[in-house]
BAFI-3210 file (N, C-alpha, C; in Angstrom, 3 decimals, decimal comma, padded with zeros to 6 digits):
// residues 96
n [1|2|3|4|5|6|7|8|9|10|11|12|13|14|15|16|17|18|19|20|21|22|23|24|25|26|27|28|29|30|31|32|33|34|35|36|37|38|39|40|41|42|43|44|45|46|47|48|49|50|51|52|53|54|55|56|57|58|59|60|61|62|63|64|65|66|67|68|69|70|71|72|73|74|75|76|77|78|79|80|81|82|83|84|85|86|87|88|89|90|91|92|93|94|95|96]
n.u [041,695|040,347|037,615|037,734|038,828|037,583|035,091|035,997|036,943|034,213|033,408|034,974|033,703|031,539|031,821|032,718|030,872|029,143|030,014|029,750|027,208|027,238|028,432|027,186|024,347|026,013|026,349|024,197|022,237|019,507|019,276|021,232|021,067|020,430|023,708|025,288|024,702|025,019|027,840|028,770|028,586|030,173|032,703|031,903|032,451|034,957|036,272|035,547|036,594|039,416|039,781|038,933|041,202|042,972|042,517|043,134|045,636|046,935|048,250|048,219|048,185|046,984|044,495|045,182|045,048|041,881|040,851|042,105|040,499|037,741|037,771|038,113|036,115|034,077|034,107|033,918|031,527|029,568|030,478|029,284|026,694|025,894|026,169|024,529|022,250|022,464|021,901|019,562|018,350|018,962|017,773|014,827|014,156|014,960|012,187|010,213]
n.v [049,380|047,004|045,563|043,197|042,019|043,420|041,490|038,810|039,394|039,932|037,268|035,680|036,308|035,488|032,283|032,055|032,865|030,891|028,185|028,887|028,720|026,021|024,506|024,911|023,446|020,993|019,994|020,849|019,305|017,921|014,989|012,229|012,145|015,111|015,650|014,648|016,352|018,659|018,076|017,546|020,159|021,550|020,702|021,443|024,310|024,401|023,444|025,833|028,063|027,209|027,681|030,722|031,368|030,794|032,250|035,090|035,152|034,233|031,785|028,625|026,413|025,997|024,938|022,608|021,295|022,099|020,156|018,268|018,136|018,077|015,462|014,053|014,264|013,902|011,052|010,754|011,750|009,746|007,325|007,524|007,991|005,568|004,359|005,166|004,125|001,778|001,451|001,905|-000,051|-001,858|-000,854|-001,561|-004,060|-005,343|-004,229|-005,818]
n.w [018,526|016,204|014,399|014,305|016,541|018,687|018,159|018,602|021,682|022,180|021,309|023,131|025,811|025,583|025,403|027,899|029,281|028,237|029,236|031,908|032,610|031,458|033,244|035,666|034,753|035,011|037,761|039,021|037,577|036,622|036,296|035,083|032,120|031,799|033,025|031,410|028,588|029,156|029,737|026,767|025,976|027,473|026,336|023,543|023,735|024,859|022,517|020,540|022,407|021,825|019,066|018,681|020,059|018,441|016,248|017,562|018,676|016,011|015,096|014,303|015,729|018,198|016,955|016,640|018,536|019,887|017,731|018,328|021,279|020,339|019,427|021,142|022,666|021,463|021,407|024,092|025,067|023,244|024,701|026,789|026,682|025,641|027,952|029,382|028,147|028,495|031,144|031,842|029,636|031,674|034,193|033,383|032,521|035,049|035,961|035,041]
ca.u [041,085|039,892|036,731|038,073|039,821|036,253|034,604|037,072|036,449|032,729|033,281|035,426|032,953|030,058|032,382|032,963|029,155|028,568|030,862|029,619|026,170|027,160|028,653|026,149|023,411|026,516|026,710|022,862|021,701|018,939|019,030|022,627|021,251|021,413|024,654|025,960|024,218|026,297|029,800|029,143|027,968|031,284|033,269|032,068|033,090|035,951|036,782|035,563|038,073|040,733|039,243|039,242|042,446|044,016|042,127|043,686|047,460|047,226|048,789|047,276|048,558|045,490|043,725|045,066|044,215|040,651|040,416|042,017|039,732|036,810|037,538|037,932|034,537|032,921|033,622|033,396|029,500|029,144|030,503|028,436|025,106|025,716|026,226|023,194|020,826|022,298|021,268|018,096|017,638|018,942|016,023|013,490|014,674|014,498|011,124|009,793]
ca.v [048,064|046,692|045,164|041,569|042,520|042,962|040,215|037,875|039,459|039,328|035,427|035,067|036,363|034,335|031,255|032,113|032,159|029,118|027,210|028,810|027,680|024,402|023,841|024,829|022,326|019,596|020,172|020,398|017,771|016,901|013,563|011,989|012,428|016,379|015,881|014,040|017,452|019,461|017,626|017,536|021,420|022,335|020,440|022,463|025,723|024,363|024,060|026,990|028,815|027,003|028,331|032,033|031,232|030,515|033,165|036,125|034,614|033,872|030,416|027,270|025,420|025,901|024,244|021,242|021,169|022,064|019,073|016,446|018,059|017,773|014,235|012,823|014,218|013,204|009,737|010,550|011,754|008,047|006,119|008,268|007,864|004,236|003,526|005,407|003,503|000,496|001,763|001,946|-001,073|-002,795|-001,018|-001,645|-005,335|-005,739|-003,951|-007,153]
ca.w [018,523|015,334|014,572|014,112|018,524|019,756|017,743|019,322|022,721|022,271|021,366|024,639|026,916|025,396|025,625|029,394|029,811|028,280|029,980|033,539|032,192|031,199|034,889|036,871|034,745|035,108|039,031|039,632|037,284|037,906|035,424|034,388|030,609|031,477|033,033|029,936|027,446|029,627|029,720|025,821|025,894|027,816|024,726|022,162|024,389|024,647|020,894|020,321|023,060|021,270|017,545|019,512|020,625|017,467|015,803|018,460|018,498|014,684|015,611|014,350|016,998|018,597|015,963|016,700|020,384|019,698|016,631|019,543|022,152|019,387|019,164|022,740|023,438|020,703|022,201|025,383|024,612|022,469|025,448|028,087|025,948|025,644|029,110|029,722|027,451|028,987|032,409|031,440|029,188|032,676|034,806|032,133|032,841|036,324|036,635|034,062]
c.u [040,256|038,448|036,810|038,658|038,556|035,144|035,296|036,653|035,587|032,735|033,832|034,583|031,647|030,434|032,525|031,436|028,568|028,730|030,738|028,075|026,123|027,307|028,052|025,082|024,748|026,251|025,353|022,242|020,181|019,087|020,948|022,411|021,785|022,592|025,442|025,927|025,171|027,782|029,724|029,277|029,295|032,313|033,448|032,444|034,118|037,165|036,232|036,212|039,517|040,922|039,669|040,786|043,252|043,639|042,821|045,173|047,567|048,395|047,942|047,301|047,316|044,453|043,494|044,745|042,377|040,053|041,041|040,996|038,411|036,860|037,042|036,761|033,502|033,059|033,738|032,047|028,860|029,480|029,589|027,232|024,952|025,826|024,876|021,735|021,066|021,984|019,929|017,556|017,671|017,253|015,278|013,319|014,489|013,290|010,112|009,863]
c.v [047,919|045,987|043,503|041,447|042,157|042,143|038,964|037,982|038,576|037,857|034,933|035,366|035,503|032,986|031,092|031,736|031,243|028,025|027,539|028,229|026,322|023,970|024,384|023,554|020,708|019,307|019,880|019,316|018,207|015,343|013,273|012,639|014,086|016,881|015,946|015,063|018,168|019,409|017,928|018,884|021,962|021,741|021,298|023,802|025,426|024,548|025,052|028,072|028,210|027,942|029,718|032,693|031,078|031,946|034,893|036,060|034,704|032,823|029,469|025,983|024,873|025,091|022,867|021,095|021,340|020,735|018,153|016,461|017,602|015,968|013,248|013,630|014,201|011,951|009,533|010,917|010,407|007,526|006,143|008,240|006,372|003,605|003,994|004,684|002,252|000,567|001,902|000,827|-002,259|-002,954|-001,439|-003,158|-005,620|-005,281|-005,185|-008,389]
c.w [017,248|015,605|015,031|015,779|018,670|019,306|018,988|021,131|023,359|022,095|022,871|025,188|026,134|025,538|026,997|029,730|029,628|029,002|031,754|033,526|032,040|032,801|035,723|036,207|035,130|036,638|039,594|038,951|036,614|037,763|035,065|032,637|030,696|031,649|031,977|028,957|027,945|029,748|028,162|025,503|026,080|026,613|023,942|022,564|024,259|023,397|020,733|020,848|022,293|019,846|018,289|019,510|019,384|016,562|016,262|018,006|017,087|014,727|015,457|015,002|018,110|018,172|016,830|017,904|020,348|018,843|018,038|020,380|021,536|019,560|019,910|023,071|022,991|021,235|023,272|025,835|024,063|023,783|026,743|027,641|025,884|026,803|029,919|029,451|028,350|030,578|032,520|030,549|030,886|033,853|034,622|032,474|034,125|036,872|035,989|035,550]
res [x|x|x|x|x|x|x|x|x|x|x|x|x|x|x|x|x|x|x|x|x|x|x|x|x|x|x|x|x|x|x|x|x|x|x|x|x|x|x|x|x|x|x|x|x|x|x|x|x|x|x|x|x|x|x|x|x|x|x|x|x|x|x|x|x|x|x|x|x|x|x|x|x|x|x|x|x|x|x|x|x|x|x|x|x|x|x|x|x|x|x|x|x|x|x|x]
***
């Protein structure tokens, strides 16, 4: 096993823990905003298991699955932050 094997490893199991971290704060909450930190949180695990993943295989196929996943949750964090503010400019509004 080379050094560049248990690098890779070591990145998978810290990617596993993030991502059991992220879903326990998505699951308990307590606030939607920390749900929302956490859906974006499991994202970037995600590209980064793909990166891993392409890195191991030596297949850049991977790549591209991580750059689409990268994308749709960069705007699925923008559309989930904006429906938040507007949940809150609404409250803000009906307590007036």
């Amino acid at each position: 096993m080379t050094m560049m094997d248990f690098a890779i490893l070591l990145g998978f199991a810290l990617v596993i823990l993030g991502l059991t971290l992220a879903a326990i704060r998505l699951f308990i909450g307590p606030t939607l905003a920390d749900r929302i930190v956490a859906l974006d949180m499991m994202t970037v695990q995600l590209v980064a298991f793909g990166g891993l993943a392409a890195l191991q295989s030596r297949s850049a196929a991977f790549l591209d699955v991580a750059v689409v996943l990268a994308l749709v949750g960069f705007l699925a964090t923008v559309c989930l932050a904006r429906y938040l503010e507007r949940r809150i400019l609404l409250k803000s509004e009906e307590l007036k």
